[in-house]
C-alpha positions in Angstrom: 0.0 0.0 0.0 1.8 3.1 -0.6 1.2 5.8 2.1 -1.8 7.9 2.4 -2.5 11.3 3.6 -4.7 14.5 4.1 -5.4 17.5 2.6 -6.4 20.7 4.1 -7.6 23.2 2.9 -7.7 26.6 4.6 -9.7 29.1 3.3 -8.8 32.9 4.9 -9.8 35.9 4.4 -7.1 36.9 2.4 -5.5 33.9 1.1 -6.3 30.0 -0.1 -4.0 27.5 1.4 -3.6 23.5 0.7 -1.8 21.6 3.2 -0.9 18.2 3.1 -0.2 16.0 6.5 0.7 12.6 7.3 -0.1 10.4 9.9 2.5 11.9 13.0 0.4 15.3 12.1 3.7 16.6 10.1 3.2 18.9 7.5 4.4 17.1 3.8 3.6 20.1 1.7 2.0 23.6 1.4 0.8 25.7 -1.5 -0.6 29.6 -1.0 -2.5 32.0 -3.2 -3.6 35.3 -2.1 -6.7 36.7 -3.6 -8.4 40.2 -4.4 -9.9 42.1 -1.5 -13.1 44.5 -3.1 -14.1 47.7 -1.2 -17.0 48.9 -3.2 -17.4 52.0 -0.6 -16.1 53.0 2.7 -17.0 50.0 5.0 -17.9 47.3 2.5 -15.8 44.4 1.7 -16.1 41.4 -1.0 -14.6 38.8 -2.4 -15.5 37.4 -5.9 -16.3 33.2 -5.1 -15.0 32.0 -8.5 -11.7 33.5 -7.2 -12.4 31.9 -4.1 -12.9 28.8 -5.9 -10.1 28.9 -8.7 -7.1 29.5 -6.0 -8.4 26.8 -3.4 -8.7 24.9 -6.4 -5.6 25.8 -7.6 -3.4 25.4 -4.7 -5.0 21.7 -3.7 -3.6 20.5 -7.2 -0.1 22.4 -6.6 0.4 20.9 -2.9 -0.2 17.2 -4.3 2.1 18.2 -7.3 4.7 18.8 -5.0 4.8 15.7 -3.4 4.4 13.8 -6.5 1.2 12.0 -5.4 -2.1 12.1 -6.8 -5.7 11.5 -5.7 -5.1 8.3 -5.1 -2.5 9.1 -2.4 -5.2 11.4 -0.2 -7.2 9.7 2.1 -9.8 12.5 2.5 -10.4 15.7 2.4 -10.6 18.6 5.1 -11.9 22.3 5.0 -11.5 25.4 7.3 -12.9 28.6 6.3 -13.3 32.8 7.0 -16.3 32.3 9.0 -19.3 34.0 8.5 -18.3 35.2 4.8 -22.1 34.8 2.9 -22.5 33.0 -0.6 -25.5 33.1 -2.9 -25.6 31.4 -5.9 -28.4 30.4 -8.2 -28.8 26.5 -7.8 -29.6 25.8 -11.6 -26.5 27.9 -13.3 -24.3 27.7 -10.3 -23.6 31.1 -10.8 -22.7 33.5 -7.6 -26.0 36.1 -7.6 -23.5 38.8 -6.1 -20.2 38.8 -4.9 -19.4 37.1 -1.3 -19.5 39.6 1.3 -16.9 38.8 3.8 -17.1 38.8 7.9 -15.4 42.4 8.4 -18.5 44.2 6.2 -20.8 46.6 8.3 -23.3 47.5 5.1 -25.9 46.2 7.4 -25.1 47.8 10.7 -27.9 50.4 10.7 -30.2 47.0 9.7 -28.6 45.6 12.7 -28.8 49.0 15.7 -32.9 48.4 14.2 -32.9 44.9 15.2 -31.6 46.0 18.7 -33.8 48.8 19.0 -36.7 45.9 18.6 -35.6 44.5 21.3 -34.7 41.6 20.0 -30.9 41.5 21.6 -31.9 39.1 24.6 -33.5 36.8 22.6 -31.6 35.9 19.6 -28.5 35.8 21.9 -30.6 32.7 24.1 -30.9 30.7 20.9 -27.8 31.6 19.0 -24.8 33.1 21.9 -24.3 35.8 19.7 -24.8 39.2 19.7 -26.5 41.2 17.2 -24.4 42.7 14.3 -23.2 43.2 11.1 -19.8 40.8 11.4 -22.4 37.5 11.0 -24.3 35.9 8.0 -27.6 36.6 8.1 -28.0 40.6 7.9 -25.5 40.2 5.0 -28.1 37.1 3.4 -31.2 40.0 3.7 -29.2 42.6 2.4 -28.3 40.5 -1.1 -31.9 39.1 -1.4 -33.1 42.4 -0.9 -30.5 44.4 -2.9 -30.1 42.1 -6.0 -32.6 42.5 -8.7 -34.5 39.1 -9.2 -32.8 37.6 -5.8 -36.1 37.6 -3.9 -38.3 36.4 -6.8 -35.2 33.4 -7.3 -35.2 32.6 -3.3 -38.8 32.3 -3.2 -38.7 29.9 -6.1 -36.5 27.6 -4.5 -33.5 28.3 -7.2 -30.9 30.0 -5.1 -28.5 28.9 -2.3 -26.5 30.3 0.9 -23.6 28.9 2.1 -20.8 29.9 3.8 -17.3 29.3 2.7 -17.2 25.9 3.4 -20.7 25.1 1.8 -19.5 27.2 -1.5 -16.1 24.4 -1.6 -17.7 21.7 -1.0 -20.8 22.2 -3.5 -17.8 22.8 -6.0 -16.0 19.9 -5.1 -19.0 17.8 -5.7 -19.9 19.5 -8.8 -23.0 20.6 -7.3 -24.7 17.6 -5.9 -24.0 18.9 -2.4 -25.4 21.5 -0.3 -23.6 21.1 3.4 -22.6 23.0 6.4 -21.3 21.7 9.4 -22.4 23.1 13.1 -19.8 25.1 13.8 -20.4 27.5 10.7 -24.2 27.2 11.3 -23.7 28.8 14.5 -21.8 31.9 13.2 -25.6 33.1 10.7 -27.2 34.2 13.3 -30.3 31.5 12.1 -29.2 28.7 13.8 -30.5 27.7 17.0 -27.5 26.2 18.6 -29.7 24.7 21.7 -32.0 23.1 19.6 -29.2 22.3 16.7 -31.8 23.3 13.8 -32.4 26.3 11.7 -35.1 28.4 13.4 -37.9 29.9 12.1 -38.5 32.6 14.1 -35.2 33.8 13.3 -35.5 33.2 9.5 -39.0 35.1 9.9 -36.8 38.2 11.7 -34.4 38.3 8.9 -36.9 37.2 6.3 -34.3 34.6 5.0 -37.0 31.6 3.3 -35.8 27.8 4.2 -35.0 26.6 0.8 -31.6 28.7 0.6 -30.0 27.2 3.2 -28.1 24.0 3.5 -28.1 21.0 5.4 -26.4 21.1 8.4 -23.7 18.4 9.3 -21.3 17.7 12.4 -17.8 18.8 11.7 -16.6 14.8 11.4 -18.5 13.0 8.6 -18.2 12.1 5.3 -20.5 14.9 3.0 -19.4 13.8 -0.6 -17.1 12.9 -3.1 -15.1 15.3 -5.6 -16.2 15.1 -9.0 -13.8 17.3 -10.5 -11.1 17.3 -12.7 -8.3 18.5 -10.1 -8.0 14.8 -8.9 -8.1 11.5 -10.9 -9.7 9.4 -8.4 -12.7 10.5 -6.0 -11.2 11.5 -2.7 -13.8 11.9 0.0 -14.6 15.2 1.9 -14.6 14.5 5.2 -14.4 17.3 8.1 -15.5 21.0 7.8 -15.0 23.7 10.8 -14.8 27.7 11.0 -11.2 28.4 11.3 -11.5 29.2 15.2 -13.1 26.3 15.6 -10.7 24.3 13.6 -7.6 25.6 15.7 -9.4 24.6 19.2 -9.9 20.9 18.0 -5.9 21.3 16.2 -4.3 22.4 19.8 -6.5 19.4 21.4 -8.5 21.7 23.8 -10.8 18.7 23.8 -11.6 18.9 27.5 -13.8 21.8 29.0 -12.1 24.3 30.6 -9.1 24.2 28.0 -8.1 27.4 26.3 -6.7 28.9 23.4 -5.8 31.7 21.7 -4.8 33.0 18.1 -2.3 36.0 17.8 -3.0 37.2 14.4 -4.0 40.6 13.0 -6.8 40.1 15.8 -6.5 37.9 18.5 -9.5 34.9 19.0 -9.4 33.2 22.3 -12.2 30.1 22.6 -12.5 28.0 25.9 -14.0 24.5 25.7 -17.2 24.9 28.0 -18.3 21.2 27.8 -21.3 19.8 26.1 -24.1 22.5 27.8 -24.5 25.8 26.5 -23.7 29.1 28.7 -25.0 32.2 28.0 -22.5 34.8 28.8 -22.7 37.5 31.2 -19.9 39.1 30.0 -20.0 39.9 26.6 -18.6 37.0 24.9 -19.9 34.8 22.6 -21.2 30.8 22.9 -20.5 29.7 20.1 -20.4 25.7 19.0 -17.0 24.1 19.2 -17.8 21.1 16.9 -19.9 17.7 16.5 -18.0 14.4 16.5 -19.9 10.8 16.6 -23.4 12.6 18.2 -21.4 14.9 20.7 -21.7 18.5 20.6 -18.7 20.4 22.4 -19.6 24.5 23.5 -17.0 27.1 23.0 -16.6 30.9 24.5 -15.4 32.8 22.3 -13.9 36.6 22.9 -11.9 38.9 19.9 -9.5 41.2 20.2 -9.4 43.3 17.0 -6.2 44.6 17.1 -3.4 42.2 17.9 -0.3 41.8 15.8 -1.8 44.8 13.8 -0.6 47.1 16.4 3.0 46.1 15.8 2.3 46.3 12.2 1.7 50.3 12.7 4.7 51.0 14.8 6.5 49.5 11.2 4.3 51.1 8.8 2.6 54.1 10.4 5.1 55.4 13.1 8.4 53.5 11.2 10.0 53.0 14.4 11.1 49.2 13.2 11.5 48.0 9.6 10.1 44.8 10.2 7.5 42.9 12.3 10.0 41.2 14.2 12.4 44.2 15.4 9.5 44.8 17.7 11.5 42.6 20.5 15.0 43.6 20.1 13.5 47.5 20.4 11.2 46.4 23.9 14.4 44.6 25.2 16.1 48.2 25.0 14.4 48.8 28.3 13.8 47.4 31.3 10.2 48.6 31.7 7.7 50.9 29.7 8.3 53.6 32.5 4.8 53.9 33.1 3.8 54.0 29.5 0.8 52.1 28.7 -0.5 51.5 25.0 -4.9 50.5 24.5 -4.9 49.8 20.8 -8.4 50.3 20.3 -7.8 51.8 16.3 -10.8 50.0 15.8 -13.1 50.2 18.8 -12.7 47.3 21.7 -13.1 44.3 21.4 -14.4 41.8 24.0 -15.2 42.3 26.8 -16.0 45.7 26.3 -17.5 46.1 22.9 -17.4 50.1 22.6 -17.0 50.7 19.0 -16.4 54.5 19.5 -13.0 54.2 21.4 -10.0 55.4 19.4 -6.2 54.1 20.3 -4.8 55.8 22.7 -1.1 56.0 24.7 -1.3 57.4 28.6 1.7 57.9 30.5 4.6 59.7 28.2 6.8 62.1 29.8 10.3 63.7 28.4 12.5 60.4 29.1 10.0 58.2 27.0 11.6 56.6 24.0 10.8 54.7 21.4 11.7 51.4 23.4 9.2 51.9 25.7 6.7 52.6 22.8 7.7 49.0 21.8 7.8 47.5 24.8 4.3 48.9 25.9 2.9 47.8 22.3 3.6 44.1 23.3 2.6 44.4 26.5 -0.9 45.8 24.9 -1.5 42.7 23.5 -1.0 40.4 26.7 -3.5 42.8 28.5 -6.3 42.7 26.3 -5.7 38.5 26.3 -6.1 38.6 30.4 -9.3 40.5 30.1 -10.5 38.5 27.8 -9.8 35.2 29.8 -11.0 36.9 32.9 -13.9 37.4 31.6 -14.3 33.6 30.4 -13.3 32.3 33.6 -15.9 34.3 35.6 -18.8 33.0 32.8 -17.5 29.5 32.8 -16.5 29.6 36.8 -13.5 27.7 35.9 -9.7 28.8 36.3 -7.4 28.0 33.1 -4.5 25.8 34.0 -2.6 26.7 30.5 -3.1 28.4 27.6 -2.4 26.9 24.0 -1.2 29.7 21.6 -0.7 29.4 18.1 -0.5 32.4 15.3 2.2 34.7 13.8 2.9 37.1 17.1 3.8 33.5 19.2 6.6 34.2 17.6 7.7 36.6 20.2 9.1 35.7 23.5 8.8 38.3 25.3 5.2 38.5 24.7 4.6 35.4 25.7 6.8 35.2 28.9 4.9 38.6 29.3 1.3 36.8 29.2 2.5 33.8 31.2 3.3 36.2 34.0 0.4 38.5 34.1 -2.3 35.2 33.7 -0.1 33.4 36.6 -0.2 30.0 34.3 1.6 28.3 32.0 1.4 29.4 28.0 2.6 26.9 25.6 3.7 27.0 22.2 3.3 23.6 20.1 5.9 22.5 17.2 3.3 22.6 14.6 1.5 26.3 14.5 -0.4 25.8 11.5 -3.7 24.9 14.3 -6.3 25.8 11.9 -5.1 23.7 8.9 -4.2 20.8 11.6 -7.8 20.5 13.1 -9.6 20.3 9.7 -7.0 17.2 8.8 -8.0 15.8 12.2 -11.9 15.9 11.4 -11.5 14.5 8.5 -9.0 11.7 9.1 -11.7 10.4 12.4 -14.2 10.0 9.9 -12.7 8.0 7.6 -10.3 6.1 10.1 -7.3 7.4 9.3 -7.1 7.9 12.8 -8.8 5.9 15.0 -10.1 8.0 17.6 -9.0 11.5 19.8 -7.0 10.0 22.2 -4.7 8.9 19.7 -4.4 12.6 18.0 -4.0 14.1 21.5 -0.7 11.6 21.9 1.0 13.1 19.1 0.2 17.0 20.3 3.7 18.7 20.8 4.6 21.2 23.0 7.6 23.3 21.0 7.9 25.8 24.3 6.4 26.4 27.2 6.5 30.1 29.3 6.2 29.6 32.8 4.7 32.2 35.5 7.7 34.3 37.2 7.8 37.9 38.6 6.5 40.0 41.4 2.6 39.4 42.1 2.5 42.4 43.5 4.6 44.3 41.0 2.0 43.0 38.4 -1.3 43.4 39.8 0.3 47.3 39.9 0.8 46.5 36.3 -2.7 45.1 36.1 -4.5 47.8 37.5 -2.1 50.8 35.2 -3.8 49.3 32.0 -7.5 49.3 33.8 -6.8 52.8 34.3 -5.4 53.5 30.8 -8.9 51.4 29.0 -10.8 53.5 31.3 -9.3 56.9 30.1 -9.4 55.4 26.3 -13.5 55.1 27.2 -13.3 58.4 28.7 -12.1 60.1 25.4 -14.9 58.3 23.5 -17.7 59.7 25.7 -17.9 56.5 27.2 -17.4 55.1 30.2 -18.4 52.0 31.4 -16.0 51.2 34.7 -12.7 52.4 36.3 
């Protein structure tokens, strides 16, 4: 028999990957294409899906290239995706009606303040843990039926189809003849009751969305279809879907609840297994479904931090105090301290647990002897800070405390920041060998449901630990610490008009 593997694909926001694994969970190959971002105005951001299509496409046939394999070779098929990202297509000419608009679009946010001023806030958060707003799928599904001539008439008819990212690939893939989700992309419309596991009516009566658009809903760990196209000789079978976040819990093995991790990217997304019962939050997070494997539904908290790594990117590009990304550390380790400098990065509002759109980045503390090391230093500190009041806020919904923190994501790079987080959360952050989390957990899905692997436990065996940061420092000297960047959120608030705690 000559060895078999997986393919994943992961499908981002502003890029189509392919990676190829093998059974330790090692990474064999890996093919990228980036892919136009649209702004039509101010605010609105699209992506066209036959790009979407054409480089995923693309890069799945140039990763098996690589290795010199072919269909034959891949056991099954995995897929990660932007989440919330909204396809509609006409079912008969499988033709896109309008371009896909992507997760970070606020066209509909005026729909969305109407909503709340409905009163309608409490109860779709109690059947879907979110909160209303333009980031999920189905303001953005109203808007396109509503704003594309003929798209009502078509949806009414029964001739067009939603799907997220994952739905689009997959109904591509199989040349049409399937229409999937899985849960954890359900979860992320807004229509999906994730109590109840179904589409609900009620909210498909709020948002006026009809039935017939939407696609079946699957666990995350199954096998959907077969690929009928042309990339691949043989049929390979696609076998796991999961929303990126998602995906990168289930690749860092947080299978047990109370297990944590967190994504440094551009933004930072930190979910916490809650177990297999849903929690509404009390402190503005979101519940969101972690993933379905043989009957089980797993819970997740979820809290974003919109501005992570970004922040560094803008001492680079829009100060130009370092030429690249990673001179951030060598700057920060010019100083012993930030000298009292702190740095809220709030360029686009705050993020969890706050959620005041109207705040503005600010920097508190500067005097004559500030330099442009404690600038750095206070930047990466910024992003440790905004993690702790994030996981603070999960532990008090979830009554649990974290005994670790999985990280993954481009700013993990960084030492400092993560011996910085490790001190200030008082527990141990660890750094696996393989990073690529997202990619990993969609391989995982797939390979359980076609045996590839037999079950978790023999996943979690091969989970590395590349580094881990433990706890050291002053307790006192950083609750002082702790309490300076309460202060410096709560003057950020302060300049906004609002204020919501000191």
């Amino acid at each position: 028999m000559e060895e078999q593997f997986i393919l994943a694909l992961d499908q981002g926001t502003t890029s189509s990957r392919a990676i190829i694994f093998d059974h330790k969970g090692s990474i064999r190959s890996v093919a990228q294409k980036e892919f136009i971002q649209i702004f039509p105005q101010p605010g609105w951001v699209e992506h066209d899906p036959n790009e979407i299509w054409s480089s995923q496409a693309g890069v799945a046939a140039e990763a098996t290239a690589k290795m010199g394999i072919n269909g034959k070779n891949i056991k099954a098929i995995g897929i990660t995706n932007q989440r919330e990202t909204t396809i509609v297509w006409n079912r008969e000419t499988g033709l896109p009606v309008h371009n896909a608009i992507v997760w970070q679009d606020r066209r509909t946010a005026a729909y969305c303040d109407n909503l709340k001023n409905e009163g309608l806030t409490e109860m779709i958060r109690s059947k879907t843990g979110l909160i209303i707003d333009a980031y999920f799928s189905a303001s953005k599904i109203n808007w396109i039926l509503n704003n594309v001539e003929g798209a009502k008439k078509l949806a009414d008819a029964g001739k067009l189809a939603f799907g997220t990212v994952d739905s689009w690939l997959v109904w591509k893939f199989t040349r049409g003849k399937v229409h999937v989700t899985d849960v954890t992309n359900a979860s992320r419309t807004m229509l999906y009751n994730i109590i109840t596991q179904d589409w609900d009516e009620e909210l498909l009566q709020i948002f006026d969305v009809p039935k017939s658009i939407l696609p079946e809903v699957k666990q995350s760990s199954e096998v959907y279809g077969e690929t009928a196209t042309t990339i691949f000789a043989s049929k390979i079978p696609i076998a796991g879907i999961a929303g990126d976040q998602q995906a990168a819990l289930f690749g860092q093995m947080c299978i047990d609840k109370g297990m944590v991790k967190n994504t440094y990217g551009t933004g930072c997304f930190m979910l916490m297994n809650i177990g297999d019962k849903f929690i509404a939050s009390k402190n503005n997070l979101l519940t969101t479904i972690a993933w379905k494997i043989n009957g089980k539904i797993q819970y997740a908290f979820e809290g974003s931090i919109f501005i992570g790594g970004a922040v560094v990117q803008w001492l680079r590009d829009g100060l130009g105090i370092i030429k690249t990304s990673a001179e951030v550390e060598q700057l920060a380790l010019t100083v012993n301290d930030t000298a009292g400098v702190y740095f809220v990065p709030a360029f686009a509002g705050l993020g969890a647990p706050y959620w005041d759109p109207e705040a503005r980045g600010t920097i508190v503390g500067l005097t004559r002897g500030t330099n442009a090391g404690h600038i750095a230093r206070a930047t990466i500190e910024a992003i440790a800070y905004q993690t702790v009041d994030v996981l603070h806020a999960m532990e008090a919904d979830a009554g649990l405390k974290i005994k670790e923190l999985r990280v993954d994501g481009g700013a993990t790079a960084n030492n400092m920041l993560m011996q910085f987080q490790a001190n200030l959360l008082k527990c141990k952050v660890i750094r696996p060998t393989i990073v690529e989390t997202t990619a990993l957990g969609a391989a995982y899905l797939a390979g359980l449901a076609v045996g590839y692997w037999h079950n978790v436990q023999e996943i979690q065996k091969q989970w590395q630990s590349e580094m881990d940061f433990i706890p050291e420092g002053d307790s006192g000297e950083l609750q002082k610490a702790m309490d300076g960047w309460k202060r410096a959120v709560y003057a950020t608030q302060a300049w906004a008009g609002k204020v919501n705690g000191s």
